[in-house]
N, C-alpha and C positions, 0 to 999 in steps of 0.2 A: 175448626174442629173442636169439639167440648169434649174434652174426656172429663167421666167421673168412675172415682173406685170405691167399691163398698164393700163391707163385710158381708159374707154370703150367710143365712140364717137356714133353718133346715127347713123352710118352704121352697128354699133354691137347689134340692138334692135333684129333683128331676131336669129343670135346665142344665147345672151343671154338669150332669150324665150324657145328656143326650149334647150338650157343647163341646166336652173331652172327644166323644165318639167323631161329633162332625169335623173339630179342628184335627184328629189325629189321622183322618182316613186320608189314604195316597202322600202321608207325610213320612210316618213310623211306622216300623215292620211290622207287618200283619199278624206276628206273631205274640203282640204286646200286647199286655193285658187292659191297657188304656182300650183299644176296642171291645171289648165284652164289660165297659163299664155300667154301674148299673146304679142307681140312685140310694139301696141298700149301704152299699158300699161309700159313696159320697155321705150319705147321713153319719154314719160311723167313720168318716174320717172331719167329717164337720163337728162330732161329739169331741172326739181324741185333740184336732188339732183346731183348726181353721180351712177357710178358703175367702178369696178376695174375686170379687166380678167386673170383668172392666166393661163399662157401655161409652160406646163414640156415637155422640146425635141423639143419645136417647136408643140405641140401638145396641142391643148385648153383645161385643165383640171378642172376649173371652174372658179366659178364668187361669187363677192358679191356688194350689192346697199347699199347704205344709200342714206336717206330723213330728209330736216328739220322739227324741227316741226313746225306746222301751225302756234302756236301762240308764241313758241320762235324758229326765226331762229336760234340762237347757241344750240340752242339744234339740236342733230342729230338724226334719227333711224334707225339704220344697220339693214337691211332685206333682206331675200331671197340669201341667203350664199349659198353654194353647190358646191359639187365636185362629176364630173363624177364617175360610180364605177370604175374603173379603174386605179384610183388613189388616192384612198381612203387607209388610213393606213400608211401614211408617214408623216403628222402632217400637210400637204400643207394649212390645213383651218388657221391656226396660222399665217402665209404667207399671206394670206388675210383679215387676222382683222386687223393685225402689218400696213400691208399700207392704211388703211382707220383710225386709231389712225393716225398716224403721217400727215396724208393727215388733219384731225381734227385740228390737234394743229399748220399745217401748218397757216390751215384759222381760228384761233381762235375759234374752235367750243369750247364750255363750259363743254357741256355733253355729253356723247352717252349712246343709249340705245339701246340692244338688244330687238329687235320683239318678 
């Protein structure tokens, strides 16, 4: 299995949008705003913070965003994590928190906090 992770660029709002939606459906309560994501929203959190794309094979298997907080930039908030079903059950979510820690301490983030 070849994982690569990469920094998501704002040509990636629409995959990412429509990857939140697919990894989140029959997962998280219907009530969550991860389904009515929208690529609007992905751009402006790719301005603000970040996001990271995992592909397995050459195949886009999912994604995760972090956000600083409004009132301490070192502070971070990892949100909107997910992996397509398809590749689910091989630990790959571990593969995308590891590169946003390390991407953290690269820029001195202080804290992170899970959504």
């Amino acid at each position: 299995m070849h994982l690569q992770i990469r920094a998501a660029t704002s040509d990636d709002a629409q995959l990412i949008a429509d990857m939140t939606r697919a990894a989140w459906s029959n997962k998280v309560a219907a009530s969550s705003s991860g389904h009515r994501e929208t690529a609007a929203l992905v751009s402006q959190h790719l301005r603000q913070g970040g996001a990271f794309i995992l592909t397995v094979n050459n195949h886009t298997a999912g994604s995760v965003r972090w956000l600083p907080s409004d009132s301490h930039p070192d502070v971070w908030e990892i949100l909107r994590m997910g992996l397509l079903p398809d590749f689910r059950g091989n630990d790959l979510s571990r593969n995308l928190l590891q590169a946003v820690v390390n991407h953290a301490l690269d820029n001195a983030a202080r804290e992170l906090r899970l959504a």
